[in-house]
C-alpha positions as CSV (number, residue, x, y, z in Angstrom):
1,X,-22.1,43.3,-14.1
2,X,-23.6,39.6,-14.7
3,X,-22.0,37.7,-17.5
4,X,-24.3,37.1,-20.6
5,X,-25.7,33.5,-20.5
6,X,-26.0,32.0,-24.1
7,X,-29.3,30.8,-25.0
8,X,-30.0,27.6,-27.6
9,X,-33.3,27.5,-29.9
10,X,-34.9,23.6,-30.5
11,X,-36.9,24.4,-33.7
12,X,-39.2,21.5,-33.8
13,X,-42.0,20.3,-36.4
14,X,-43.4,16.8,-37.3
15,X,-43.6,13.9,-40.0
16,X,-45.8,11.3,-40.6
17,X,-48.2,11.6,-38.0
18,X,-51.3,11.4,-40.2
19,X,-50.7,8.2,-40.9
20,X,-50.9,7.6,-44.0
21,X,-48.0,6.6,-46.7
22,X,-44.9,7.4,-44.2
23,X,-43.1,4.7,-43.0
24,X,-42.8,6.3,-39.2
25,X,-43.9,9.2,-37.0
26,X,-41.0,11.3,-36.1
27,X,-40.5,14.3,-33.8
28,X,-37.8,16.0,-34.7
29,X,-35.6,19.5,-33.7
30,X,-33.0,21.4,-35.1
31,X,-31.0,23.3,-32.4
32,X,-29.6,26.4,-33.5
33,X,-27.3,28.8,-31.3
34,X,-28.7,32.4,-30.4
35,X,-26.0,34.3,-31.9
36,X,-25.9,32.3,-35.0
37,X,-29.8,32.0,-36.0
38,X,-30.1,35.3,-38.1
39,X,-26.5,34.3,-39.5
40,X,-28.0,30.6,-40.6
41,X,-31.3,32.6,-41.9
42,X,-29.0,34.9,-44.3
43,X,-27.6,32.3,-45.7
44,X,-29.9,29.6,-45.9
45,X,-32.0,32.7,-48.4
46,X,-29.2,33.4,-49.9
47,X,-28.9,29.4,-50.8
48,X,-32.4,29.6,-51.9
49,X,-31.3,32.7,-54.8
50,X,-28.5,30.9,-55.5
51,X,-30.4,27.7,-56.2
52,X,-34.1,28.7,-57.7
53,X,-32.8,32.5,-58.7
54,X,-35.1,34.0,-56.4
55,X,-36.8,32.8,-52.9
56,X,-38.4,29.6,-53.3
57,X,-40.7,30.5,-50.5
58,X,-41.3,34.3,-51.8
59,X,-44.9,33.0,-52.4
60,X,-47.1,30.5,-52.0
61,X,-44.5,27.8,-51.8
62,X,-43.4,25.8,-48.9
63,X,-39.9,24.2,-48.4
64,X,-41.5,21.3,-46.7
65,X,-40.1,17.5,-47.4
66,X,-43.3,16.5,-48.8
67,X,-42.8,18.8,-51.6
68,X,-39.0,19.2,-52.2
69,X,-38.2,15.3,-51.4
70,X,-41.2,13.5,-52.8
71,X,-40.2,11.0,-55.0
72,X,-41.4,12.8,-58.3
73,X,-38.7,15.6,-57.4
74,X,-36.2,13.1,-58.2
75,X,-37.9,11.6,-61.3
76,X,-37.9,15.0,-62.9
77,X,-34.4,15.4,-62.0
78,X,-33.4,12.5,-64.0
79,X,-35.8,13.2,-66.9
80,X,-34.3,12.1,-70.2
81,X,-33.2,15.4,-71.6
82,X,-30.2,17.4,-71.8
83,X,-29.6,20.7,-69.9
84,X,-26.0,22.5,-69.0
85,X,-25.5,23.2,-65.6
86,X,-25.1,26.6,-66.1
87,X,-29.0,26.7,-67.2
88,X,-30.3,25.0,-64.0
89,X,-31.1,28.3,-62.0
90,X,-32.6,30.3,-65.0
91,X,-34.9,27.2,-66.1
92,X,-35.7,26.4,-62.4
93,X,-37.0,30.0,-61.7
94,X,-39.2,30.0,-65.0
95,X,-40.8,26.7,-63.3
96,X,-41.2,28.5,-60.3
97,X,-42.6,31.7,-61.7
98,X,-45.1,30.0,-64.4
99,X,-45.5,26.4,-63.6
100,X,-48.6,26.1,-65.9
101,X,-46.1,26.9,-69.3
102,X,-43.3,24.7,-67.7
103,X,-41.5,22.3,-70.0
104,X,-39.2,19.3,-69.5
105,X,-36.4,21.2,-69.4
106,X,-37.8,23.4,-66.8
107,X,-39.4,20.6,-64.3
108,X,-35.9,19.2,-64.4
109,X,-34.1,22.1,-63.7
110,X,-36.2,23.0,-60.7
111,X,-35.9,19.3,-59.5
112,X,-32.2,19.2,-59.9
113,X,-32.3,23.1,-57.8
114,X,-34.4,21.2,-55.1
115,X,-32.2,18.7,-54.4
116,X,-29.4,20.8,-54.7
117,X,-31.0,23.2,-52.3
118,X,-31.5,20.4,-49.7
119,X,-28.0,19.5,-49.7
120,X,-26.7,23.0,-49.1
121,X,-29.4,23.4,-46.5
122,X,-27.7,20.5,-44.6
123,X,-24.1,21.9,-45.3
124,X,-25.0,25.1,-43.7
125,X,-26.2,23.4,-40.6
126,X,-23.0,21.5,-40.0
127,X,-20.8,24.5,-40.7
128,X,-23.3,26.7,-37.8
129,X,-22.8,23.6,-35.4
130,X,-26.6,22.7,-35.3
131,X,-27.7,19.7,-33.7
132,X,-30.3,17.3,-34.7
133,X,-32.8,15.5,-32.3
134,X,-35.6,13.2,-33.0
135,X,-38.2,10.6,-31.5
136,X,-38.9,8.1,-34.0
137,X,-42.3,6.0,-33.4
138,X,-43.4,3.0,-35.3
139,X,-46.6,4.0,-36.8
140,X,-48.1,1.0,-34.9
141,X,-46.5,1.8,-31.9
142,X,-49.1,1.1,-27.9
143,X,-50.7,4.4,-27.1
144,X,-51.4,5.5,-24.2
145,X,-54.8,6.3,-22.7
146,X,-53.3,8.4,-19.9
147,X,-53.5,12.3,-20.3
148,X,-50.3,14.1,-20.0
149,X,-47.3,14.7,-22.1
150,X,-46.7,12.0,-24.9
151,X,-43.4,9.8,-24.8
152,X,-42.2,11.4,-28.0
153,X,-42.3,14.7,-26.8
154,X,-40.3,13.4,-23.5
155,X,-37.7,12.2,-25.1
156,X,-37.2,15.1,-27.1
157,X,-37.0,17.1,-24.0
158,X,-34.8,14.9,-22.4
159,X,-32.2,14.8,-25.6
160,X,-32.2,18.3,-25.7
161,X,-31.6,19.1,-22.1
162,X,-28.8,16.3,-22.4
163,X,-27.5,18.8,-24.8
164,X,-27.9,21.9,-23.0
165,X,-26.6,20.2,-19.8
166,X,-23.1,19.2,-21.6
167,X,-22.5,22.8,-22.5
168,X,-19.7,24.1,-19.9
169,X,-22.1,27.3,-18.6
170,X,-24.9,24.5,-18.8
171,X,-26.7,27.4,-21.1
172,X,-30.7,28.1,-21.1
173,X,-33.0,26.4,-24.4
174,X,-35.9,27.7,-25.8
175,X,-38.9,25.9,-27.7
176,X,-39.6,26.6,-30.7
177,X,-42.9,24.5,-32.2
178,X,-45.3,24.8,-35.5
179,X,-48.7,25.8,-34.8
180,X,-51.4,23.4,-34.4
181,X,-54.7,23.8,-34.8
182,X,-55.6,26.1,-32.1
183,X,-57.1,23.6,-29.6
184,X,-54.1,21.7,-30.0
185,X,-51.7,24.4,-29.4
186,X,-53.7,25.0,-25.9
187,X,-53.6,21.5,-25.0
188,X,-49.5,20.9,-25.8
189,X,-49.1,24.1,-23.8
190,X,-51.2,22.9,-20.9
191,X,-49.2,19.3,-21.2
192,X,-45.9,20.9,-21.3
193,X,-45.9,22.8,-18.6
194,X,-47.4,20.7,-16.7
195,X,-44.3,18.3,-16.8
196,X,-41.9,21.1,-16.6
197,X,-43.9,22.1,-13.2
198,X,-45.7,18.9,-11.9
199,X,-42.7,16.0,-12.0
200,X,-39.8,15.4,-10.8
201,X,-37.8,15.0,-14.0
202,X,-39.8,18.1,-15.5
203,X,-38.6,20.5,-12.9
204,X,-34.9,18.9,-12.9
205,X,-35.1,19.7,-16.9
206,X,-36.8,23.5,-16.1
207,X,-33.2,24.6,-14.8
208,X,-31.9,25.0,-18.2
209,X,-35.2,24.9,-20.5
210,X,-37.7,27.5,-20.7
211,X,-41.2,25.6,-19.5
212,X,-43.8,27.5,-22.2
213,X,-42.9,26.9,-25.7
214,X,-43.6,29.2,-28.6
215,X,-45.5,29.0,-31.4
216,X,-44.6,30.1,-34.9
217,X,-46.0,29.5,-38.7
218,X,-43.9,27.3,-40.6
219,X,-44.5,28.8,-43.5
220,X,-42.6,32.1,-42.1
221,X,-40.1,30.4,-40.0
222,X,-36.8,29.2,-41.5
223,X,-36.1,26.7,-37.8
224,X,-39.0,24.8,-38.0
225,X,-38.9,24.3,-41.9
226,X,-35.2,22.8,-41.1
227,X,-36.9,20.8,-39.0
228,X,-39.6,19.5,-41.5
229,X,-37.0,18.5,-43.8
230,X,-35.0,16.7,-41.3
231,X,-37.9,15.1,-39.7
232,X,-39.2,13.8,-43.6
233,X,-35.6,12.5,-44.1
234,X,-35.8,10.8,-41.0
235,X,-38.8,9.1,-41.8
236,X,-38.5,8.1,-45.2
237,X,-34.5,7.0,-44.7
238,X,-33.0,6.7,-41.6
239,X,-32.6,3.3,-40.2
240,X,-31.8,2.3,-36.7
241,X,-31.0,-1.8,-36.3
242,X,-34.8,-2.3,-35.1
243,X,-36.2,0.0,-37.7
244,X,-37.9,-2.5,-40.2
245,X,-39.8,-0.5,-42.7
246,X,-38.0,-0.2,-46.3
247,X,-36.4,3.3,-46.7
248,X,-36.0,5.4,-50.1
249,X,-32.3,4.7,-50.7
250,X,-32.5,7.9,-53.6
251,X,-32.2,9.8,-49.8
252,X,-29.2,7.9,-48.6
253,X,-26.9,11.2,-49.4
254,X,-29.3,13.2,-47.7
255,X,-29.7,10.7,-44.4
256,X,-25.9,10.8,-43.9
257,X,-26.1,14.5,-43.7
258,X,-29.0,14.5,-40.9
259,X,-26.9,11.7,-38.9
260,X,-24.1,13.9,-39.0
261,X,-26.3,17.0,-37.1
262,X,-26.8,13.7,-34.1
263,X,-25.0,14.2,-31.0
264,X,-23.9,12.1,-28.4
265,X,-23.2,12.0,-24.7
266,X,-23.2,9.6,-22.0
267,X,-25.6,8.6,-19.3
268,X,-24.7,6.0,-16.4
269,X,-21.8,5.1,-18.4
270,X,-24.1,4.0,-21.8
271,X,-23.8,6.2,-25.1
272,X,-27.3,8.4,-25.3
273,X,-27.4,9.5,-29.1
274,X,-29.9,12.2,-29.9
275,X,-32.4,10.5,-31.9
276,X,-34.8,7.4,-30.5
277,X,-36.7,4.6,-31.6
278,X,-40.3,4.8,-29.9
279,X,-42.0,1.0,-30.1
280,X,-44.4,2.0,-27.3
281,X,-45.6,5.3,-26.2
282,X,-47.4,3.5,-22.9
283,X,-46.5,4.4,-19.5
284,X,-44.5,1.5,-17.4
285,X,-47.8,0.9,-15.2
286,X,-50.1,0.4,-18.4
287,X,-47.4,-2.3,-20.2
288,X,-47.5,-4.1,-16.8
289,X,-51.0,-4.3,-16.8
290,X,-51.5,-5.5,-20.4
């Protein structure tokens, strides 16, 4: 009988890419063992009980970065007023229930249960051995005007089959991405497979990932909002020495976390780490002809 061959998930979602107020565009992934995900799932809900006193994301809510980490989260959580800790989950839940009749007590309760959240999040990852990869692009970063897969993207194959290839049964990974619009979706298919198919490096990298990604909702899948979170984090405080743009130190507990999900192997005896700084998404043969 054939031996069972062990499978990773890359969970991947974005930040920054509108354009707007975030200091860089990141691609990022959390990679999460086969056997473990449903484990991780369990308890990452049963953090969310434990933290809001119900599921944060039982209704309309999202545990996305942009609302659990914006900077008002942690102004509420240090609102001048006085609440026991033992009160945090009870006044957070009445916030989450009935916003509208929410008090000052309650809004920082339920900022206090979001950070707290976010930190156990984190935890949970490290103790289920996830990994974190990311392509990190300054916002005014060359593009390209060739079709194909973008650089970001690349690299966040080529980190990830790094990974998979320094596993001793070299084991298979599967992507994982949000949905885009639905154009988009068709056209990062299209792209994708295209490189795993059409080049060189994209076929090398097809022996242990799976060409055609999947597509999920966010909103209803625990991966990619681990993802979201890590890729916001990334964005708004993680620094590399060429990475210029001021960060929100009130993350700096939260970035030491995400750099502790990094990994790190070696490559024609040079340290490859899992996350990259992206200057310029051209191709070689358009920087030499600028």
């Amino acid at each position: 009988m054939a031996s069972c061959r062990m499978a990773w998930f890359l969970f991947v979602d974005e930040s920054g890419h509108d354009r707007k107020a975030s200091p860089y565009e990141v691609l990022a992934g959390v990679v999460v063992r086969d056997s473990d995900l449903w484990h991780l799932i369990n308890e990452l809900h049963l953090a969310e009980i434990s933290h809001f006193g119900r599921r944060y994301s039982a209704g309309n809510d999202e545990l996305k970065g942009t609302k659990i980490l914006k900077t008002k989260v942690f102004q509420h959580a240090r609102l001048n007023v006085q609440i026991d800790p033992s009160e945090v989950v009870t006044l957070a839940k009445s916030a989450l229930d009935d916003g509208a009749k929410a008090g000052v007590r309650e809004l920082k309760a339920l900022g206090i249960a979001k950070l707290n959240y976010v930190q156990s999040l984190l935890n949970i990852c490290e103790r289920f051995h996830c990994k974190a990869i990311a392509s990190i692009v300054e916002s005014t970063a060359p593009r390209t005007t060739q079709g194909g897969l973008r650089k970001d993207y690349a690299y966040l194959f080529e980190r990830f089959f790094y990974f998979l290839e320094s596993r001793d049964q070299h084991e298979q990974g599967i992507i994982v991405f949000d949905e885009l619009e639905k154009t988009k979706s068709h056209l990062l298919v299209g792209q994708t497979q295209t490189y795993f198919k059409e080049t060189a490096t994209g076929r090398h990298r097809a022996r242990l990932i799976v060409p055609e990604p999947f597509f999920v909702h966010s909103d209803l899948t625990t991966g990619v909002q681990i993802a979201d979170l890590i890729a916001y984090i990334i964005s708004w405080g993680f620094r590399m020495p060429k990475m210029l743009k001021p960060r929100r130190v009130e993350l700096d507990n939260f970035v030491k976390q995400v750099a502790n999900l990094r990994f790190k192997t070696e490559k024609n005896n040079y340290d490859v780490w899992s996350f990259v700084h992206i200057s310029d998404l051209r191709t070689s043969i358009e920087k030499s002809e600028d």
